[in-house]
Biopython code that builds the backbone (N, CA, C, O; Angstrom):
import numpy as np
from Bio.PDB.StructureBuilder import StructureBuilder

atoms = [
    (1, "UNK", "N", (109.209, -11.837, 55.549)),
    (1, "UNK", "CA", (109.384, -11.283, 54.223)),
    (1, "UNK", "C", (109.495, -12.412, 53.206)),
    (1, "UNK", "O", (110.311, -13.318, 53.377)),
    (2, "UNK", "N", (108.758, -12.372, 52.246)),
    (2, "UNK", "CA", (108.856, -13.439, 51.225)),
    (2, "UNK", "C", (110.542, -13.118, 50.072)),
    (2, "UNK", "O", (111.017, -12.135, 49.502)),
    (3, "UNK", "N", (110.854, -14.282, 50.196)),
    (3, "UNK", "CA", (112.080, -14.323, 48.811)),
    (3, "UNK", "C", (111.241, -14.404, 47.263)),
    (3, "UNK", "O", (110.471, -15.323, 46.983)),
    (4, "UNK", "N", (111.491, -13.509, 46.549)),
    (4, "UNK", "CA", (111.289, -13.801, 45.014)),
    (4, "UNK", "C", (112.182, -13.937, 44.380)),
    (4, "UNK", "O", (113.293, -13.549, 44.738)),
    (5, "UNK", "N", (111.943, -14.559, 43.195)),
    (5, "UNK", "CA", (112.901, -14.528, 41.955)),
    (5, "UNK", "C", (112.731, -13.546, 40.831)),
    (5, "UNK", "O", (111.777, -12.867, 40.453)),
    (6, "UNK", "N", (113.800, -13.674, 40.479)),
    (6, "UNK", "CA", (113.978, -12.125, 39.392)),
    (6, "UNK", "C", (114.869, -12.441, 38.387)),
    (6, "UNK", "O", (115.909, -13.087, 38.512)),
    (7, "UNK", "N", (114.301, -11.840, 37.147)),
    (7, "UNK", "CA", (115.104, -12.414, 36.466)),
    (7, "UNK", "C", (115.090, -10.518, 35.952)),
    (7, "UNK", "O", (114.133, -9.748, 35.877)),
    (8, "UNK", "N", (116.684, -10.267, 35.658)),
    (8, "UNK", "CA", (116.694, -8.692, 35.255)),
    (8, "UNK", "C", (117.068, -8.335, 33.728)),
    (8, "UNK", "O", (118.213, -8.549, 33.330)),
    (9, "UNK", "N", (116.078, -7.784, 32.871)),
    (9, "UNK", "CA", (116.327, -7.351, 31.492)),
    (9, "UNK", "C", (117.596, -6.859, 31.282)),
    (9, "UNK", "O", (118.379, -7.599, 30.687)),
    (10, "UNK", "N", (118.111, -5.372, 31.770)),
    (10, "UNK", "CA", (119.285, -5.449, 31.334)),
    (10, "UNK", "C", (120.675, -6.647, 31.289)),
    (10, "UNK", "O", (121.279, -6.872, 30.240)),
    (11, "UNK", "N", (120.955, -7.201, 32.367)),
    (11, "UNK", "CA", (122.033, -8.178, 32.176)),
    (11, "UNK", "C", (121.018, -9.457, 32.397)),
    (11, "UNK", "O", (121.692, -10.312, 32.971)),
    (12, "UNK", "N", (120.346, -9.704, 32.290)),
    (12, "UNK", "CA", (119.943, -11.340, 31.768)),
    (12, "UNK", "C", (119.925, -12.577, 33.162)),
    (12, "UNK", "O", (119.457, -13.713, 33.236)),
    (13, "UNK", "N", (120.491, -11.917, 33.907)),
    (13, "UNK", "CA", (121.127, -12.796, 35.113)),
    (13, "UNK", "C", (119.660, -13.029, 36.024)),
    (13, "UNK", "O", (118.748, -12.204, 35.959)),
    (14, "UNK", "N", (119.604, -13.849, 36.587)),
    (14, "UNK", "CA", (118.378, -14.321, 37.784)),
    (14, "UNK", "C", (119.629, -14.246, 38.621)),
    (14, "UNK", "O", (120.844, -14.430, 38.544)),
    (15, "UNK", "N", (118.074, -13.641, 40.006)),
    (15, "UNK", "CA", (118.368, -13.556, 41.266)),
    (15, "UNK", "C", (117.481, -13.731, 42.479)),
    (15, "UNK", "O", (116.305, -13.394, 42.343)),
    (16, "UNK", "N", (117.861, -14.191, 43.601)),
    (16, "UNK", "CA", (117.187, -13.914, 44.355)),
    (16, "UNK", "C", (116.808, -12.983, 45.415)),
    (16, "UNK", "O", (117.744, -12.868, 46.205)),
    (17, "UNK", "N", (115.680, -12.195, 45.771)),
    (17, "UNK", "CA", (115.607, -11.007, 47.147)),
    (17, "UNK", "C", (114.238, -10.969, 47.998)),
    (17, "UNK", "O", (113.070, -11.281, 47.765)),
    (18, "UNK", "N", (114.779, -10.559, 48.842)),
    (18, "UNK", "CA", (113.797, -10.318, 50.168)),
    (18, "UNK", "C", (112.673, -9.293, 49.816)),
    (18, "UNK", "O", (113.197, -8.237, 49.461)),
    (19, "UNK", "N", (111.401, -9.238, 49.793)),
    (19, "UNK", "CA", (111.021, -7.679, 49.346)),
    (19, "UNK", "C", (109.462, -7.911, 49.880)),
    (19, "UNK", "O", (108.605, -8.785, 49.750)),
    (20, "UNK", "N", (109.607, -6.409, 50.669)),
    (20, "UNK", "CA", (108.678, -6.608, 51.649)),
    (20, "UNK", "C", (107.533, -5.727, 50.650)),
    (20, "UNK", "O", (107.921, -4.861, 49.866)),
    (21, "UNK", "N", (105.875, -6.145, 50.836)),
    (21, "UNK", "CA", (105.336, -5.411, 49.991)),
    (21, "UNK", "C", (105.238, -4.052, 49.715)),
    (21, "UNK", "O", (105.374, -3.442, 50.776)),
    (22, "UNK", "N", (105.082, -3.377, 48.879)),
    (22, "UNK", "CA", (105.124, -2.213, 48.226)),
    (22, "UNK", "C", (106.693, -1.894, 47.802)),
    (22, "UNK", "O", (107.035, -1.029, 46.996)),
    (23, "UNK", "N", (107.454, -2.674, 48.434)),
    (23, "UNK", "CA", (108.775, -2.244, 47.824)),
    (23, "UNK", "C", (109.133, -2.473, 46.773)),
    (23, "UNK", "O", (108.305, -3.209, 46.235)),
    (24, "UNK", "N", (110.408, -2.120, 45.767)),
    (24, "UNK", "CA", (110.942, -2.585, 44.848)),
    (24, "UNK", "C", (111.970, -3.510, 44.786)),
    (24, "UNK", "O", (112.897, -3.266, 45.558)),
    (25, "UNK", "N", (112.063, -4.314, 44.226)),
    (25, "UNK", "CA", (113.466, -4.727, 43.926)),
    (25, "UNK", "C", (114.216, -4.462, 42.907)),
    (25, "UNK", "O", (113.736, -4.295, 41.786)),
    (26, "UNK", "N", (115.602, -4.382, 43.187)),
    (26, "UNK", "CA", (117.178, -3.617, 42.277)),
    (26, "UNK", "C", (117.796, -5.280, 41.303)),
    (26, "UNK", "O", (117.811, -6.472, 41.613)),
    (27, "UNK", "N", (117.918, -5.059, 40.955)),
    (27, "UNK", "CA", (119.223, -6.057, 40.448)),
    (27, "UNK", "C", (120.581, -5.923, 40.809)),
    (27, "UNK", "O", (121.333, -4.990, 40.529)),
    (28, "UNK", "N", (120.899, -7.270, 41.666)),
    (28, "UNK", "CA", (122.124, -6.674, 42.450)),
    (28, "UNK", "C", (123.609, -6.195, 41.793)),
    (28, "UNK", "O", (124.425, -5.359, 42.180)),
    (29, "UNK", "N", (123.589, -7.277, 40.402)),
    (29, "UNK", "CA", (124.560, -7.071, 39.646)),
    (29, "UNK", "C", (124.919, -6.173, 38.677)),
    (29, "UNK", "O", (126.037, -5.970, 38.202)),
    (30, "UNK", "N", (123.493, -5.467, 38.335)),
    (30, "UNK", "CA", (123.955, -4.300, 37.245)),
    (30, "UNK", "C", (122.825, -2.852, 38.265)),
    (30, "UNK", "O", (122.935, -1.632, 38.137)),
    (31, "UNK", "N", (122.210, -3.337, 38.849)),
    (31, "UNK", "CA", (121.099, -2.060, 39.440)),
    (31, "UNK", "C", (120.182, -2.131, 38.810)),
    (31, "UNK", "O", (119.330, -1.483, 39.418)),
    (32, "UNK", "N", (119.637, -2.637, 37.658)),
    (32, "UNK", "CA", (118.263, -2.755, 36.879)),
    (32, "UNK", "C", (117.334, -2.498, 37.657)),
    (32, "UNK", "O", (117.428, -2.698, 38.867)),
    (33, "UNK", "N", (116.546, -2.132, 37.225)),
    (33, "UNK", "CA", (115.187, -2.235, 37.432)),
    (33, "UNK", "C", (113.845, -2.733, 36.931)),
    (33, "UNK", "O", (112.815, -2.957, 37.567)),
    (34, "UNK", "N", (114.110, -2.854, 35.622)),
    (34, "UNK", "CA", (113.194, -3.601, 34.894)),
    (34, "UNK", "C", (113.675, -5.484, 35.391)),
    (34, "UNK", "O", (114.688, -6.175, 35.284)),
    (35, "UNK", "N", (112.518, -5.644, 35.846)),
    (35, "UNK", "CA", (113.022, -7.439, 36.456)),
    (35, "UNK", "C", (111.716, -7.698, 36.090)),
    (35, "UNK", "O", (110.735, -6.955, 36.048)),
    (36, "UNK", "N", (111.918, -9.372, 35.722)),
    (36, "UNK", "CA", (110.301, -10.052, 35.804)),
    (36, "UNK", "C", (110.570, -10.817, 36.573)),
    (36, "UNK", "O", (111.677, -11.336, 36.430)),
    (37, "UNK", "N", (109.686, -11.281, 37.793)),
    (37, "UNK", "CA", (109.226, -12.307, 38.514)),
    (37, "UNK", "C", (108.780, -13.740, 37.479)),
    (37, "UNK", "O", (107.894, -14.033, 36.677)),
    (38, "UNK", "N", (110.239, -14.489, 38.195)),
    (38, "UNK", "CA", (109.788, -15.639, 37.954)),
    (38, "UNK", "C", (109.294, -16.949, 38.660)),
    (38, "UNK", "O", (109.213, -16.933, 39.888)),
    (39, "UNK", "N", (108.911, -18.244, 37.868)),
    (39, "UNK", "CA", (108.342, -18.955, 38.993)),
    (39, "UNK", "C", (109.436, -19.841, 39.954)),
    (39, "UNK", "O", (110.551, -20.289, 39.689)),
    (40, "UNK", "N", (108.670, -19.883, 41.101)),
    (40, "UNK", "CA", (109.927, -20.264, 41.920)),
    (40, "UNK", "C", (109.775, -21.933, 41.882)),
    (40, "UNK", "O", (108.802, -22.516, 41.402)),
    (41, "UNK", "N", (110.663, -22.423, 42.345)),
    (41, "UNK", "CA", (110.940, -23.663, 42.399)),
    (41, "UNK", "C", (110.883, -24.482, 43.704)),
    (41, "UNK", "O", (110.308, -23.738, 44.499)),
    (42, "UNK", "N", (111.112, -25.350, 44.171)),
    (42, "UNK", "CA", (111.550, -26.111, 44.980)),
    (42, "UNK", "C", (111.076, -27.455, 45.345)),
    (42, "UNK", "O", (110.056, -28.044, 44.987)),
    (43, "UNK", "N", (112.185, -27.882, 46.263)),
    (43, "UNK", "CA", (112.704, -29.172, 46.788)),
    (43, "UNK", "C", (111.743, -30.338, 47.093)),
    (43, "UNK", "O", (112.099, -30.445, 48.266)),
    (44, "UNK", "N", (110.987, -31.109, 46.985)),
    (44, "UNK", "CA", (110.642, -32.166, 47.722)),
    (44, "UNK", "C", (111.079, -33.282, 47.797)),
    (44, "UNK", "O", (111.000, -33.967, 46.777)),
    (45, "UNK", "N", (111.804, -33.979, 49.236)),
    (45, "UNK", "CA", (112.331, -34.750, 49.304)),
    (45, "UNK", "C", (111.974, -36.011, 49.845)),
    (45, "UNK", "O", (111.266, -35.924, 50.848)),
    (46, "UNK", "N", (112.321, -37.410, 49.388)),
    (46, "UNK", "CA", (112.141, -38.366, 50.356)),
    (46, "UNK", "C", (113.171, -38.915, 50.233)),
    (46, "UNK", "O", (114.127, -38.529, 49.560)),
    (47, "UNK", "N", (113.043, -40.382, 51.205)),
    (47, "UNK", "CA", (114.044, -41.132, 51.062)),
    (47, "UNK", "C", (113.365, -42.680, 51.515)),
    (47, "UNK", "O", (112.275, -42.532, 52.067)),
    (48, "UNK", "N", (113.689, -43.751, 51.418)),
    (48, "UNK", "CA", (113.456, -44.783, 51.932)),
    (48, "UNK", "C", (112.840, -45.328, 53.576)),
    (48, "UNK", "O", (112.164, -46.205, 54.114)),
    (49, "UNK", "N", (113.653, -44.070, 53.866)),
    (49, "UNK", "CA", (113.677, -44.246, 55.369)),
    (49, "UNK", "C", (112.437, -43.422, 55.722)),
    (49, "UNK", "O", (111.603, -43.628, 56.603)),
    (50, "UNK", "N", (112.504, -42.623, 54.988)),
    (50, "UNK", "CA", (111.399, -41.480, 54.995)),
    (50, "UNK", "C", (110.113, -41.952, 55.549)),
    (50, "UNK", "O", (109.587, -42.633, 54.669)),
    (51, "UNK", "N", (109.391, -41.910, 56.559)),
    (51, "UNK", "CA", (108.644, -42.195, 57.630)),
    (51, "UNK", "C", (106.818, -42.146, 56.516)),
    (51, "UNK", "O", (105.905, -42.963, 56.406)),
    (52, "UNK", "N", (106.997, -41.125, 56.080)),
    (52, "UNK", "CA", (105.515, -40.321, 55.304)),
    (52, "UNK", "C", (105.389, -40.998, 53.727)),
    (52, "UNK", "O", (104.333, -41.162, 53.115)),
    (53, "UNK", "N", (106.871, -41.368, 53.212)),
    (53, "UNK", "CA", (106.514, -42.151, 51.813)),
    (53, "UNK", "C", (106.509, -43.245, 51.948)),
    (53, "UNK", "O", (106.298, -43.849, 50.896)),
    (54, "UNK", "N", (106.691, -44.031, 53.060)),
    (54, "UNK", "CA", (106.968, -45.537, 53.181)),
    (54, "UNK", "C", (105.345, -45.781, 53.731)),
    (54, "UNK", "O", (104.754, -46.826, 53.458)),
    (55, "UNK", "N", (104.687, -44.650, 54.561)),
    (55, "UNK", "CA", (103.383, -45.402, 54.925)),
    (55, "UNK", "C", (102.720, -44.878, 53.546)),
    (55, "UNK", "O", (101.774, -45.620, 53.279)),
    (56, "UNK", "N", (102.887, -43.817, 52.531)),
    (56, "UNK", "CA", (101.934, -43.650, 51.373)),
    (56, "UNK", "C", (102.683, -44.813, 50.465)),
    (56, "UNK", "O", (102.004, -44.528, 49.479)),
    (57, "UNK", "N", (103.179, -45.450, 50.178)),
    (57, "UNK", "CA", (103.431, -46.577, 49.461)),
    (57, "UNK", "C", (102.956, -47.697, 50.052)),
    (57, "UNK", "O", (102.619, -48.676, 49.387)),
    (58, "UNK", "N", (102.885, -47.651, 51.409)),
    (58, "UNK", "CA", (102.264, -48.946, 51.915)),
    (58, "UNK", "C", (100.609, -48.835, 51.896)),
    (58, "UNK", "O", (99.817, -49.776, 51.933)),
    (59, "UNK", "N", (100.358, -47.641, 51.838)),
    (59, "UNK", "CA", (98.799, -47.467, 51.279)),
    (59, "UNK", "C", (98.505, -47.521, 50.064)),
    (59, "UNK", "O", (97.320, -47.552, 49.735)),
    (60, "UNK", "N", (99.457, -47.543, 49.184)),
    (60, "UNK", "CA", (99.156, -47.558, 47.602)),
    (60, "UNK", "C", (98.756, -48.376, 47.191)),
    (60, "UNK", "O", (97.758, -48.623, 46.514)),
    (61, "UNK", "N", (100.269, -49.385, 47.950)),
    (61, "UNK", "CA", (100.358, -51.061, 47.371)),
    (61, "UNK", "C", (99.158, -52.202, 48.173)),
    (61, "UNK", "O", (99.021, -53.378, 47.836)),
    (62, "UNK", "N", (98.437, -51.560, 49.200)),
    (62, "UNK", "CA", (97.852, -52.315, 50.110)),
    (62, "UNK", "C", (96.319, -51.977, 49.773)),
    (62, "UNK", "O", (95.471, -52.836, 50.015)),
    (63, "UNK", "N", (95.960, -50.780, 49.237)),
    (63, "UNK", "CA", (94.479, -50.091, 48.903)),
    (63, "UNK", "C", (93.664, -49.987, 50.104)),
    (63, "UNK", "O", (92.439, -50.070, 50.189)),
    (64, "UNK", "N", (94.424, -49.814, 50.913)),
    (64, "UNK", "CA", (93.636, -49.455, 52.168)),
    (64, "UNK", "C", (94.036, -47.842, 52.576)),
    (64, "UNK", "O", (95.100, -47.262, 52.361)),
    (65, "UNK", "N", (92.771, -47.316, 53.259)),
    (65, "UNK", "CA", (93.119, -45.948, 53.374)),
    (65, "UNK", "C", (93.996, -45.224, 54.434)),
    (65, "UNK", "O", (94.367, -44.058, 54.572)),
    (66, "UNK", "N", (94.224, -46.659, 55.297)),
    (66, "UNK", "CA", (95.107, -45.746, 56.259)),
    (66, "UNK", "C", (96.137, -47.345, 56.688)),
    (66, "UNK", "O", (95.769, -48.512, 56.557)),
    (67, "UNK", "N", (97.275, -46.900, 57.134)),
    (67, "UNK", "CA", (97.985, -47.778, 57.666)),
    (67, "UNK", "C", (98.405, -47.881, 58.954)),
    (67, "UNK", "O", (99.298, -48.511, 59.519)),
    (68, "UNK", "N", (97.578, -47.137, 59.282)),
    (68, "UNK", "CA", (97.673, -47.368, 60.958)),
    (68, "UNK", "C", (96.232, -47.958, 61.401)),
    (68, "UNK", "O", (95.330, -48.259, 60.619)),
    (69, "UNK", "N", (96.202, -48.043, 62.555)),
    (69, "UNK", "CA", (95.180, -48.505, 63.077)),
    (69, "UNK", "C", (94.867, -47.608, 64.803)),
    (69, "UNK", "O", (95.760, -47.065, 65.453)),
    (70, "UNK", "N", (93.446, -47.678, 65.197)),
    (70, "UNK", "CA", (94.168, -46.942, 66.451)),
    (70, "UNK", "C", (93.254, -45.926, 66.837)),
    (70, "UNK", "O", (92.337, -45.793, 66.026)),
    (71, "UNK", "N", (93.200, -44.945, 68.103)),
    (71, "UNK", "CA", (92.469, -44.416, 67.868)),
    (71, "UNK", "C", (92.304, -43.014, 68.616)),
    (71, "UNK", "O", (92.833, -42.699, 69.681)),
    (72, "UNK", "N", (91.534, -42.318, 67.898)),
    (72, "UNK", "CA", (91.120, -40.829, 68.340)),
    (72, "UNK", "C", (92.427, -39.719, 68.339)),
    (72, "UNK", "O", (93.520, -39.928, 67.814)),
    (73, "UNK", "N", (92.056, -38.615, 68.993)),
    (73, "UNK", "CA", (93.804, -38.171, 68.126)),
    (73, "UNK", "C", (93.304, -37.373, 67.708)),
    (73, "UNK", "O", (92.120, -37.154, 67.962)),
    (74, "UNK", "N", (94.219, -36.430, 66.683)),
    (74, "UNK", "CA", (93.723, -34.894, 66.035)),
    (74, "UNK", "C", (93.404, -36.164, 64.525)),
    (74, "UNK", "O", (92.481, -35.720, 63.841)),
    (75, "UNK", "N", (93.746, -37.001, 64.175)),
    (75, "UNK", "CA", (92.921, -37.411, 62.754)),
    (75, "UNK", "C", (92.746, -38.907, 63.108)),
    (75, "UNK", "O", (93.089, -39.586, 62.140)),
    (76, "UNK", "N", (92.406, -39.529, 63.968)),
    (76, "UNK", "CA", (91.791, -40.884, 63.981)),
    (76, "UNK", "C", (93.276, -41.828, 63.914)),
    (76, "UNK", "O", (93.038, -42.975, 63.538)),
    (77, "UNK", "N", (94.403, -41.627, 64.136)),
    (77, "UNK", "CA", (95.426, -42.900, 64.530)),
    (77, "UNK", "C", (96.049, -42.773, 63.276)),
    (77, "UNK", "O", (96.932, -43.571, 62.962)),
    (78, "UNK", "N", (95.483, -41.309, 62.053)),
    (78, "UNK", "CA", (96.140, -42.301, 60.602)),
    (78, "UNK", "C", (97.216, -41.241, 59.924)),
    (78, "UNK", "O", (97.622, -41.147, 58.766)),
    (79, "UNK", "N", (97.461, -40.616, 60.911)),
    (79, "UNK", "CA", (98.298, -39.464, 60.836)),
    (79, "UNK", "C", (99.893, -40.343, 61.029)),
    (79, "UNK", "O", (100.827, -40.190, 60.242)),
    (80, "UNK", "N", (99.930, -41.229, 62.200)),
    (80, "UNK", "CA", (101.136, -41.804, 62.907)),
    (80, "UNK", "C", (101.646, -41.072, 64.214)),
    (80, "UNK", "O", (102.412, -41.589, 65.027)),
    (81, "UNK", "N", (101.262, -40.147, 64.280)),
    (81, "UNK", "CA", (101.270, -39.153, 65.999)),
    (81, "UNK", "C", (101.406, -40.347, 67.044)),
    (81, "UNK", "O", (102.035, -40.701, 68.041)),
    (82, "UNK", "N", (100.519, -40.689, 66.265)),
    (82, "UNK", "CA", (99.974, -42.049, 68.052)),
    (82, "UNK", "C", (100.452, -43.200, 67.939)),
    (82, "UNK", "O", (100.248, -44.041, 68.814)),
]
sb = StructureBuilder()
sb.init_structure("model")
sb.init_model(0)
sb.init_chain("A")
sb.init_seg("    ")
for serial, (resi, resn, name, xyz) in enumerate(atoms, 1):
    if name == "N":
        sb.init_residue(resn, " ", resi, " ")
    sb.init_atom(name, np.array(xyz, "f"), 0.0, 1.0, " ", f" {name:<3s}", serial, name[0])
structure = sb.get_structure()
């Protein structure tokens, strides 16, 4: 079931709910029904240590297309699998 966001006309408040298609969603805090779908947001994270931004920075700073070397595999060694 996908989560949407909702933002509900009568009390103003955003929320989030589960809503499987064809269903409706309520507003949990007043019961509304008039809601608009809004856009959702989220997270992307790295960190230093972070395995996937340290080899795309080492491809940035280096202009080479892959930083591995190596071979065969589901993408040629440049994934890091191998």
């Amino acid at each position: 079931m996908p989560i949407y966001e909702y933002r509900c006309a009568k009390c103003d408040r955003s929320f989030e709910a589960f809503v499987r298609p064809g269903d409706a969603a309520e507003c949990p805090h007043c019961h509304g029904s008039k809601l608009t779908r809004e856009m959702s947001t989220f997270a992307a994270r790295g960190s230093s240590g972070d395995g996937a931004a340290a080899v795309a920075s080492a491809m940035a700073n280096s202009g080479t297309s892959s930083g591995f070397s190596g071979g065969g595999g589901c993408c040629g060694g440049g994934c890091g699998c191998h």
